[in-house]
C-alpha positions in Angstrom: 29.6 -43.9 16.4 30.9 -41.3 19.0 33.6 -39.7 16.0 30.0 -38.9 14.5 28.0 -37.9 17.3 28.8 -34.0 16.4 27.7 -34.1 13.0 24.3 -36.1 13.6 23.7 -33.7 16.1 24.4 -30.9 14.0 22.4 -32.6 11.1 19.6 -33.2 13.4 19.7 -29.6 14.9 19.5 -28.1 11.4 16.7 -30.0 10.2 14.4 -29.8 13.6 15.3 -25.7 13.0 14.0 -25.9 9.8 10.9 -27.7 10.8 10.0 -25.4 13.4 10.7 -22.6 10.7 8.6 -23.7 8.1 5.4 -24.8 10.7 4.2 -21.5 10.7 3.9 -21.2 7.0 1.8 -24.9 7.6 0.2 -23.6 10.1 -1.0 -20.5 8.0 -2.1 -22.8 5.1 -4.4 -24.4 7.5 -5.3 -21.3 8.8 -6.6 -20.0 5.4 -8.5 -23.1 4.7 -10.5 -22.8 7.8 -10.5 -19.1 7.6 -11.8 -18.8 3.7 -14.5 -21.3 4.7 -16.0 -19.9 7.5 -16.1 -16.7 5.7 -18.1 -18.3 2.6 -20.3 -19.7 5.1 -21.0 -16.4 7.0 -21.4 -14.6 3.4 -23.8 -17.6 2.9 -25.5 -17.2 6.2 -25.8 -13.2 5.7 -27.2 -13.3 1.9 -29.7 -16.0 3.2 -31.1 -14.3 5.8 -30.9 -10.4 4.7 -31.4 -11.3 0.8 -31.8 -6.9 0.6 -28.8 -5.9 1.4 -26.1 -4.9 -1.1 -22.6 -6.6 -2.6 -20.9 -3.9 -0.5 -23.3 -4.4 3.2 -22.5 -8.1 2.8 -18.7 -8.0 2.6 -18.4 -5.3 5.2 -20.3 -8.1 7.4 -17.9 -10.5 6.6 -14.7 -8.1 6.9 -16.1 -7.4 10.5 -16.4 -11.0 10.7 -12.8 -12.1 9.4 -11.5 -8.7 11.7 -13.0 -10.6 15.1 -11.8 -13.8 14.3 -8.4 -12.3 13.8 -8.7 -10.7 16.7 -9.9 -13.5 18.8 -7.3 -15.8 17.7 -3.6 -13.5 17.7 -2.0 -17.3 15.6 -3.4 -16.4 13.1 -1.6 -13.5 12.6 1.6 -14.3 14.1 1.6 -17.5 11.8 0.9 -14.9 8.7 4.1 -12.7 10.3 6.5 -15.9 10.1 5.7 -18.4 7.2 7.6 -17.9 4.0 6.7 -14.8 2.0 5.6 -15.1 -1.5 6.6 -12.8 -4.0 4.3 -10.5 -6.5 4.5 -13.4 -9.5 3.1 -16.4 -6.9 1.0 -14.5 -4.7 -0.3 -11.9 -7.0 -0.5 -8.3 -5.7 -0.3 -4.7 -7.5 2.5 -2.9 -9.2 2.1 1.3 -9.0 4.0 3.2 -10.7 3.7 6.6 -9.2 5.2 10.1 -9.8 5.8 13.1 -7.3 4.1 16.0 -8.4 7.0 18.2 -8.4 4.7 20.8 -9.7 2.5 21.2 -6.7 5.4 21.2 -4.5 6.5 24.0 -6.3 3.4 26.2 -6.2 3.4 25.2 -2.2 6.9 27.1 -1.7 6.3 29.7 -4.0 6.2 33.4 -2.6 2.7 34.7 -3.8 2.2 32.5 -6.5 0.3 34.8 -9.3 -1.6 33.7 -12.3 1.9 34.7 -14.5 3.4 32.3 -12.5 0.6 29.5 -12.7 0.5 29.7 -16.5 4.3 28.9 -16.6 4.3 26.4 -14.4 1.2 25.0 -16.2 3.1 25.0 -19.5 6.3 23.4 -17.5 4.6 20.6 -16.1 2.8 20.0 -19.7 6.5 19.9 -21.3 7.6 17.4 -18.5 5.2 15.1 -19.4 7.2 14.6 -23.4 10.5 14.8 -21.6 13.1 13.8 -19.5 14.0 17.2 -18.6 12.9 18.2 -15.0 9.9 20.7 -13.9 12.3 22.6 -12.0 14.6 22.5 -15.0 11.8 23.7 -17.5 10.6 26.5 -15.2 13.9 27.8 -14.3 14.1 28.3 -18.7 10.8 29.4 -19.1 11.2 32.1 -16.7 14.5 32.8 -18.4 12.9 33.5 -21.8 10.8 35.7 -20.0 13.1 37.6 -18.4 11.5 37.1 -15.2 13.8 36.8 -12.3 13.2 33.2 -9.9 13.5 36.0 -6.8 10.1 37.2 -7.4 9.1 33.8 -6.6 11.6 32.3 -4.5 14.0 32.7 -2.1 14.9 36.4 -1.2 15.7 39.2 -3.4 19.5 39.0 -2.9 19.9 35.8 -4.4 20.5 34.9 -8.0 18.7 32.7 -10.4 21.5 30.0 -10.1 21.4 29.6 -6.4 17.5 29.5 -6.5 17.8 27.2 -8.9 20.2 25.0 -7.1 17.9 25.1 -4.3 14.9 24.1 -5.8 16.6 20.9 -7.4 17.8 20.0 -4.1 14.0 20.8 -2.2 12.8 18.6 -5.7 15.0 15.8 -5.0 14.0 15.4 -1.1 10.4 15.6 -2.1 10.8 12.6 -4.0 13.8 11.0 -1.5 11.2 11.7 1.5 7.8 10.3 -0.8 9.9 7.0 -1.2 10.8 6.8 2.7 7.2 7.9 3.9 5.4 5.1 1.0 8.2 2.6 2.6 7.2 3.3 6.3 3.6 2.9 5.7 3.8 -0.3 3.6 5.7 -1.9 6.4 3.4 -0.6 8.8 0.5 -2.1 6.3 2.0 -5.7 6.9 3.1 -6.2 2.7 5.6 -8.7 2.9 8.9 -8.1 1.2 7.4 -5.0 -0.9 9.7 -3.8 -3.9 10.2 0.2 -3.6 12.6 2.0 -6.3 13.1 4.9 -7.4 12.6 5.1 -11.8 14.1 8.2 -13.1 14.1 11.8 -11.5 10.7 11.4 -10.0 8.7 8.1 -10.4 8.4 5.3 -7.4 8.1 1.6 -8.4 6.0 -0.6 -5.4 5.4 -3.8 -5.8 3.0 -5.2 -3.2 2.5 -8.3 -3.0 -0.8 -9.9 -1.9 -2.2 -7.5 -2.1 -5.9 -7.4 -3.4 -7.3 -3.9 -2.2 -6.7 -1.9 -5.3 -8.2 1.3 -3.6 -7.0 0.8 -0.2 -3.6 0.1 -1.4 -3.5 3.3 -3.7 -5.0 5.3 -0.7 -2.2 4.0 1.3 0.4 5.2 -1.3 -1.2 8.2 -2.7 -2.8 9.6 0.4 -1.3 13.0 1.5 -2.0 12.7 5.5 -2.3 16.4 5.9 -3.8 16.1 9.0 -5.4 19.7 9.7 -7.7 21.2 12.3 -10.2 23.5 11.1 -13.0 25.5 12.8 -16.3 24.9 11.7 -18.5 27.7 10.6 -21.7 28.7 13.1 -25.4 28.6 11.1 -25.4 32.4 11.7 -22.4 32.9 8.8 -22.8 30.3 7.3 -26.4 30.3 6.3 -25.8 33.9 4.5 -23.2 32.6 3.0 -25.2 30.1 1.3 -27.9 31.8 0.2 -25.7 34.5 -1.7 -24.0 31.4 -3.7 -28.2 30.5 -3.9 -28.7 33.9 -5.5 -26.1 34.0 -8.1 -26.6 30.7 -9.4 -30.6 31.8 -9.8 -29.7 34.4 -11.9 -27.0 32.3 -13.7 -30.6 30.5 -14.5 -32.5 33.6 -15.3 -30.1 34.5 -18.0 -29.4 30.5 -19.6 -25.8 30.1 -18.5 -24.6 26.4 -19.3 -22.0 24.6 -17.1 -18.9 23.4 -19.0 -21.1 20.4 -20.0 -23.8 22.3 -22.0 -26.4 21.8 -19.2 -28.7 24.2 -17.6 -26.9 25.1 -14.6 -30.2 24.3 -12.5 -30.9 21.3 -14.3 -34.2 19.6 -13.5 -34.1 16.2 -12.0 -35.0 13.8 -15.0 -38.3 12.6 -12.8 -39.3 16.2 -12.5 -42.0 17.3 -14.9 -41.1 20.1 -17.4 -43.2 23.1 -16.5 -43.0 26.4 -18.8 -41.5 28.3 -15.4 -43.2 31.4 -17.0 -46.7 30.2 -16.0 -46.0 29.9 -12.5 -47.8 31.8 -9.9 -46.9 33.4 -6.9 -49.8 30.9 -5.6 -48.2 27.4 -4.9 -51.7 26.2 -3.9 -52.6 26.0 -7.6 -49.3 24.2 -8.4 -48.9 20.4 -8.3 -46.1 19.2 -6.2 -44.0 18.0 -9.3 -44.5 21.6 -10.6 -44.1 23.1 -6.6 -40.4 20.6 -7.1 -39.7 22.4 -10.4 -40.3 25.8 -9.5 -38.1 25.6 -6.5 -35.0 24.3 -8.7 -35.6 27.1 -11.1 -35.4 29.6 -8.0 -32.8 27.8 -4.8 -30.5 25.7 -7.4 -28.5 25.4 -4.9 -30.5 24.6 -2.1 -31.8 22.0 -4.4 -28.7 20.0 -4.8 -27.3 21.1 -1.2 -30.3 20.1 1.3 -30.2 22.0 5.1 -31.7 20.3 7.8 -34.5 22.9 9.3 -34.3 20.7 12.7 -30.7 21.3 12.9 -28.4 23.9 14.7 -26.2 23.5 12.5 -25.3 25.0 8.7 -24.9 21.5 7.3 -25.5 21.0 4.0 -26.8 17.4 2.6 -25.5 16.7 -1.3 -26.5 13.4 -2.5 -22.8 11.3 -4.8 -25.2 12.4 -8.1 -25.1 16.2 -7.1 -21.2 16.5 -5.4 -19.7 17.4 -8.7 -22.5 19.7 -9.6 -21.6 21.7 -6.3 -17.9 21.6 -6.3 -18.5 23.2 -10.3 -20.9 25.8 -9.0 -18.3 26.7 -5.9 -15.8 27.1 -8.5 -16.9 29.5 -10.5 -15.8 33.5 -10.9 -18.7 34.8 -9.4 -19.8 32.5 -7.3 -16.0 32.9 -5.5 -16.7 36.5 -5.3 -19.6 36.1 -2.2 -17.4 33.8 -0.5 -15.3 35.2 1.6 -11.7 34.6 1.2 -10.8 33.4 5.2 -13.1 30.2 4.3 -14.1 27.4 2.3 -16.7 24.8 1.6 -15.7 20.7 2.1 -17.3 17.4 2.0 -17.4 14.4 4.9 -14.8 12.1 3.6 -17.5 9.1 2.8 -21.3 9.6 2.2 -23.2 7.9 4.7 -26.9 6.0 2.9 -30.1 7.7 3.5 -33.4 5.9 3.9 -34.1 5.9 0.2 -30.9 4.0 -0.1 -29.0 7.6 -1.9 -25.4 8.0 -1.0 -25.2 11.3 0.7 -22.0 13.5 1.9 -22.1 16.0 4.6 -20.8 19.8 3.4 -19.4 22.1 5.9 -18.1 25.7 5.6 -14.8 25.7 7.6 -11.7 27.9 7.8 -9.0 28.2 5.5 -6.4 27.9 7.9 -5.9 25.6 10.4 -6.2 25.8 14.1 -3.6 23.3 14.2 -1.8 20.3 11.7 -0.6 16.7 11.4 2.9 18.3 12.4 2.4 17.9 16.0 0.8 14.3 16.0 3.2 11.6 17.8 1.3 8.9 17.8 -1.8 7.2 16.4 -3.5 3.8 17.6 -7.1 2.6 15.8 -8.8 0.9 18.4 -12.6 0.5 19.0 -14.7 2.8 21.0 -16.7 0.8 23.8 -19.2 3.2 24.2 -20.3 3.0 20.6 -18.2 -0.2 19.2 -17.4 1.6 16.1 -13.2 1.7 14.8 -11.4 5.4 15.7 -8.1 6.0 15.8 -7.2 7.9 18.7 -4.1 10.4 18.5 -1.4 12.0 20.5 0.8 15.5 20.8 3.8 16.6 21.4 4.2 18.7 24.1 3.7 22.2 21.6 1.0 20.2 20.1 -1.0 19.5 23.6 0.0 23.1 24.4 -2.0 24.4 21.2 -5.0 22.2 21.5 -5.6 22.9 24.9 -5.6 26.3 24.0 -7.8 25.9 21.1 -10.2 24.0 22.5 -10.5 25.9 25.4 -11.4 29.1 23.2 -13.7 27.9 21.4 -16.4 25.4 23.4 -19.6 25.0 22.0 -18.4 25.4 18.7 -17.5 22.2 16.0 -14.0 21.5 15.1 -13.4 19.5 11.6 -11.0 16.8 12.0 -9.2 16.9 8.4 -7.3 14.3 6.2 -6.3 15.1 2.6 -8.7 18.0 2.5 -12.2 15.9 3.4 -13.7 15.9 7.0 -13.7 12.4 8.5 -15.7 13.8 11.8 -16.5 17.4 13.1 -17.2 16.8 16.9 -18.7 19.6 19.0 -16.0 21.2 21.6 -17.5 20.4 25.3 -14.8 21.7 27.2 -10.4 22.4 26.9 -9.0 19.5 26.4 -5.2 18.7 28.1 -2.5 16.5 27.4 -2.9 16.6 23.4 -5.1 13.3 22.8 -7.8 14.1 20.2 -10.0 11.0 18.0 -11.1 10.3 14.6 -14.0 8.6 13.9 -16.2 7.4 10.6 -13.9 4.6 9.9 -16.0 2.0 8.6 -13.9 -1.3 9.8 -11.1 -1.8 11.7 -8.6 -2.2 8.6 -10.1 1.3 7.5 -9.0 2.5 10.4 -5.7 0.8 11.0 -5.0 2.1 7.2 -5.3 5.4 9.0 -3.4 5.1 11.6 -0.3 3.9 9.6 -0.9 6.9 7.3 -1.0 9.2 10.6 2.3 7.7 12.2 4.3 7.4 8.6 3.5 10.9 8.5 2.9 13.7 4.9 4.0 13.2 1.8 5.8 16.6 1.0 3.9 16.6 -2.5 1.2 14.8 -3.9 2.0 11.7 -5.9 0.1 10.5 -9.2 -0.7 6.8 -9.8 1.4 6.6 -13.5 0.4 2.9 -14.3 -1.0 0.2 -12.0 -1.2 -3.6 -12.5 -2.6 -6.1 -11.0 -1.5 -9.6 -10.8 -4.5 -12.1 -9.8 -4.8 -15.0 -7.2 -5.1 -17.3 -9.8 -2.0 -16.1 -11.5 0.2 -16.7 -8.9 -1.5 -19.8 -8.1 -0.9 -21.0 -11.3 2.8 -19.7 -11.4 3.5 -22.1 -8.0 1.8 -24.9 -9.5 4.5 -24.4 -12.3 7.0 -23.8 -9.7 6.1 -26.4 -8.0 6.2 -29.3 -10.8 9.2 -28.2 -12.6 10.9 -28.3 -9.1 9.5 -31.8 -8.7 10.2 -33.1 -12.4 13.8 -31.8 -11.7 14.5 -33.8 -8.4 12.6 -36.7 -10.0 14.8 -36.6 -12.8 18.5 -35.8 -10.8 17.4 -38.6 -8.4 17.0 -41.4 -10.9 19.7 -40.5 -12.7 22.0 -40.5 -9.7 20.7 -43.7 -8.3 20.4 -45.4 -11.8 24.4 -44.4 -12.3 25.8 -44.6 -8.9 23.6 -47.0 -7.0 23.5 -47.0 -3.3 25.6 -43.9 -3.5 23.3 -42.2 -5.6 20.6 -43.4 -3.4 22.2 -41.3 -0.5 23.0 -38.2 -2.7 19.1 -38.4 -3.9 18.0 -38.4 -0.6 20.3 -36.0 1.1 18.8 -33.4 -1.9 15.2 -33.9 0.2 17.3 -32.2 3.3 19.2 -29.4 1.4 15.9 -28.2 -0.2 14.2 -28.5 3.4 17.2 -26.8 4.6 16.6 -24.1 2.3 12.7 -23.4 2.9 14.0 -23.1 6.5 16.7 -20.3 5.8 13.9 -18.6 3.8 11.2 -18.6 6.2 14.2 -17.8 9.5 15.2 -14.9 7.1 11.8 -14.0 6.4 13.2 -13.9 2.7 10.4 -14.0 0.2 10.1 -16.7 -2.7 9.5 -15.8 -6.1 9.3 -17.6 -9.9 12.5 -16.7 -10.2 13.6 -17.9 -6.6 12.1 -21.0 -7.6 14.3 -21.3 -10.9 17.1 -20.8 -7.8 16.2 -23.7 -6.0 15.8 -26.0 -9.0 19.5 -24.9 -10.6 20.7 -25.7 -6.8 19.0 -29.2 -7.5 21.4 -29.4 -10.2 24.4 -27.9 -8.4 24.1 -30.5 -5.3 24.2 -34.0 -7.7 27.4 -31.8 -9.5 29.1 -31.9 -6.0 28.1 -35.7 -5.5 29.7 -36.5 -9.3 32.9 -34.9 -8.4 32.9 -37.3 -5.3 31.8 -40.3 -6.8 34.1 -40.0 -9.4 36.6 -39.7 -7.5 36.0 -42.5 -4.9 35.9 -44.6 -8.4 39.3 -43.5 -9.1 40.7 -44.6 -5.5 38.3 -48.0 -5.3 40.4 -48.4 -8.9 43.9 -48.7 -7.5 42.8 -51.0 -5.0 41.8 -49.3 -2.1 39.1 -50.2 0.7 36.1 -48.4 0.3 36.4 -45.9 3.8 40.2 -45.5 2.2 38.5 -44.5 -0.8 35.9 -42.6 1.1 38.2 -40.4 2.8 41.0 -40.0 -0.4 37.6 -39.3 -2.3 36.1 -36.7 -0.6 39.5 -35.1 0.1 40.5 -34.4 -3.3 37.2 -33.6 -4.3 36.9 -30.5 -1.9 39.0 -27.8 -3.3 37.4 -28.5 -6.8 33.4 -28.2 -4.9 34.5 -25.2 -2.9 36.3 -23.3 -5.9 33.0 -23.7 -8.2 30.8 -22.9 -5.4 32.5 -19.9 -3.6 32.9 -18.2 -7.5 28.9 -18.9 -8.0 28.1 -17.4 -4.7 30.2 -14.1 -5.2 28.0 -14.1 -8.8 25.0 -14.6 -6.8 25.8 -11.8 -4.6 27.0 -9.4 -7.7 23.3 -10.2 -8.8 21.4 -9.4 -5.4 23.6 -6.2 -4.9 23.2 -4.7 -8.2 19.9 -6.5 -9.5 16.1 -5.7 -8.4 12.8 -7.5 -8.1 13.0 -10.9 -9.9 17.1 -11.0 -10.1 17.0 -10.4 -6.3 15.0 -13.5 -5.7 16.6 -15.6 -8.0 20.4 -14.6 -6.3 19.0 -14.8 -3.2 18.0 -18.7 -3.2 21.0 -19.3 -5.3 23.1 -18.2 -2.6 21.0 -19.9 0.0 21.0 -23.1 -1.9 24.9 -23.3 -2.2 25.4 -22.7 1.3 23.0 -25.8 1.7 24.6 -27.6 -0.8 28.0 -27.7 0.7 26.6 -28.6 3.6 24.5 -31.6 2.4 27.6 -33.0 0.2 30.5 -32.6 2.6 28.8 -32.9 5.4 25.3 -35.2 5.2 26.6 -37.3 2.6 30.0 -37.6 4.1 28.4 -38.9 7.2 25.8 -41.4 6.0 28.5 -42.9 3.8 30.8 -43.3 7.2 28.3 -44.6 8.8 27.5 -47.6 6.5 31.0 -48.7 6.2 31.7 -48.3 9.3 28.9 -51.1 9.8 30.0 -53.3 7.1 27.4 -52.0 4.3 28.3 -53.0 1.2 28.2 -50.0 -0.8 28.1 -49.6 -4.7 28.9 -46.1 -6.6 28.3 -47.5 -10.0 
């Protein structure tokens, strides 16, 4: 037994490797069980006991719920990190198409962008949406036709329209280079496992993400901007003025019967308001009902009506309920009511509504400054973490030094007064400034959960997007789906063994016996490489592993066969053994090497599914060989060597 003591060492090493490898992927399948159960029972427990609350309250409850339990218990997590990845087809997930807007980028670099040179870029981005041609292609003609020269626009007045042009293909092409490394960063940061990101054509990104079941989160995660910017908040006393100009304009808008783009009344009456003939009203309110008080105050403060102050407040807030946001963001929009806002500022919303005590969904409005006191730029580092003197989620952010430089700066000139803390053009929180602030750390709040706020700490770190990017198709492959596609896997995987095994031992006897059973070790062998390799499995992965079923008994048959040939001219059976395996090599490593330099042609120049299937196909060979020439080999040896009568058919 010592000539063998190598190879059952190695044979032993391997398989205890492989077994360590694949417990975590056990281990989470336990987890998830336990995990999906307590859950049900805390949704249970909630739903029971607080029978008012909503779909929505209940599973925040229960995402708080899952998030400590998670947190409590780091295996969990770490057992999720190193078990075998399932691709898009077993797992389900999303796939998103999206597309740079290559159009916005464009506008954003333009030199004083005029309405000449919104309306051709209006009708260039309407042409690139029935061609291949580019935007920056399109414009570049457009502006040809109209003898307009690109230097009025871009770049300086010495250069031609050719070397504009060549510039803005090459600022086109890192728009979209950048989009695909900044999605990439933040779907790694977001924990997907093996995502697919590719680029489709001049500007469209292909992700694949799979397990994932957040639709929105996981388009905010792609689509999100992350321009981070610090704005000033307006004081009451300009603010207030402000909004009662926009107040006086609309009312005449309703004077005259001016209908929004929807044919309504501009004011239009809440649908519980009484209809009052608004030409009957006195100057008395003490002869008016309070439906008709309600009514005749919408006729005159429209938009006071939908935008609600606070009289207790110090503070210009206004108070717009989800039902009235897109009335406001109309009415801000127009001609005329533009003309009594000044240019240096502009109304935004809270980035979520928070739920009043007549259960409406209400956002905050401010009036901040155009331009920012300071951007995302300058932001190093972001951690979501939960504040322990209020034990809600905020993500707490760092400078660089020019960053810290500026912010201490800002904040020192301007205490007392509210600075909105900016993502993607919505205010997430508006804190009051107490005092300068050194060293560049700042903190978001009004994250809901802790993965809200993790979400935004990996769009903070992964940094902007240089343009906005447009969802072009989504789809979403379900649970069951992908449950169902491994239970396929799964059997046809089985029915194959099955089937190789019985035919091997059924032709070849005890030999086949050994070849069935060294197959158990080669596909164990090659779970373990995946899960080591953190390689993810897919349908067509599994069509790998089943054609590798079928490769390893093709190995043993060249063996056998020749064994049978040497046990035929009279041989012993170890004579025939060793003469067997010997001239049965080159033929095994000739077919295998030329299928694994196929399999690698396929993961270099394939995606997605061809990937997968190369990638087991190249795994399983190198198990393969390993199993025939080596396990086989062995165990064969070994029962000779103690006088076991062995039979290959």
């Amino acid at each position: 037994m010592k000539e063998y003591r190598f190879k059952i060492i190695l044979i032993l090493a391997f398989t205890a490797l492989s077994i360590y490898l694949l417990y975590p992927t056990f281990q989470d399948y336990q987890n998830n069980k336990s995990l999906t159960a307590t859950l049900e029972a805390t949704r249970d427990k909630v739903q029971k006991l607080n029978p008012d609350l909503s779909k929505d309250q209940v599973e925040k409850l229960v995402t708080l719920v899952e998030d400590s339990i998670k947190i409590a218990d780091p295996s969990i997590l770490d057992a999720r990190k190193k078990r075998v990845k399932l691709g898009l087809d077993l797992q389900g997930g999303m796939r998103v198409v999206l597309e740079v807007n290559t159009g916005k980028l464009l506008e954003k670099i333009a030199n004083n962008p005029d309405d000449v040179f919104k309306k051709v870029l209006a009708e260039a981005q309407k042409e690139a949406l029935k061609t291949d041609e580019s935007v920056v292609d399109i414009l570049g003609r457009k502006f040809l036709e109209r003898n307009i020269r690109l230097s009025r626009y871009y770049g300086t007045i010495r250069q031609d329209d050719a070397e504009i042009m060549d510039e803005l293909t090459k600022s086109s092409e890192d728009a979209v280079n950048r989009a695909m490394e900044i999605i990439r960063n933040r779907v790694d940061q977001y924990g997907v496992s093996e995502p697919s990101i590719s680029r489709q054509g001049s500007r469209r990104i292909i992700v694949e993400l799979p397990g994932v079941a957040k639709e929105e989160e996981a388009k905010q995660l792609l689509q999100g901007t992350a321009l981070l910017e610090f704005r000033l908040v307006k004081d009451a006393e300009l603010t207030y003025p402000i909004m009662q100009r926009i107040d006086d304009v609309l009312a005449k808008r309703t004077e005259s019967g001016v209908k929004d783009s929807l044919g309504n009344d501009v004011a239009s009456l809440d649908t519980t308001t009484k209809k009052t003939d608004t030409t009957s009203l006195t100057d008395s309110t003490s002869q008016l009902s309070e439906d008709e008080q309600r009514a005749k105050f919408q006729v005159e403060h429209p938009f006071f009506t939908a935008a609600v102050l606070n009289p207790q407040s110090p503070f210009a807030d206004a108070y717009v309920s989800k039902d009235d946001r897109n009335k406001i963001e109309y009415w801000l929009g127009l001609p005329e009511v533009q003309k009594v806002i000044p240019d240096n500022v502009e109304f935004v919303f809270s980035a979520k509504p928070f739920t009043s005590e007549d259960g409406k969904q209400i956002f905050v409005m401010y009036m901040v400054n155009k331009t920012p006191e300071l951007t995302g730029g300058v932001v190093t580092d972001a951690q979501a973490n939960i504040d322990p003197s209020t034990s809600t989620p905020v993500v707490n952010m760092e400078m660089n030094s020019e960053g810290a430089t500026d912010w201490a700066r800002i904040t020192g000139a301007n205490v007392g007064k509210r600075i909105a803390i900016m993502l993607d053009g919505v205010v997430f929180t508006a804190p009051n400034v107490k005092g300068k602030i050194p060293g560049g750390r700042s903190q978001i709040e009004g994250s809901e959960s802790m993965e809200e706020a993790k979400l935004l700490e990996i769009v903070l770190k992964a940094g902007a997007l240089p343009a906005p990017v447009d969802v072009i198709e989504e789809r979403i492959v379900g649970p069951s789906l992908g449950q169902d596609s491994i239970s396929s896997g799964f059997s046809s995987a089985m029915i194959g063994y099955i089937a190789v095994g019985l035919f091997m031992i059924f032709y070849y006897r005890q030999a086949g016996t050994v070849a069935a059973l060294t197959l158990v070790l080669v596909i164990l062998f090659i779970m373990g490489i995946l899960a080591g390799f953190s390689a993810t499995l897919t349908l067509p992965g599994i069509a790998g592993i089943v054609l590798t079923i079928g490769m390893a008994v093709d190995a043993n048959v060249l063996i056998f066969e020749r064994i049978r040939e040497e046990m035929a001219t009279g041989k012993t059976m170890k004579a025939s053994i060793d003469s067997g395996f010997s001239r049965a090599y080159s033929a095994i490593i000739d077919s295998n090497i030329t299928t694994f330099f196929t399999g690698i042609i396929l993961y270099q120049f394939g995606t997605g599914p061809i990937q997968g299937f190369a990638l087991t196909l190249m795994i399983g060979i190198a198990a393969t060989l390993f199993g025939a020439l080596v396990i086989s080999r062995l165990v064969l040896d070994v029962l000779v060597s103690r006088g076991v009568k062995i039979s290959v058919g």
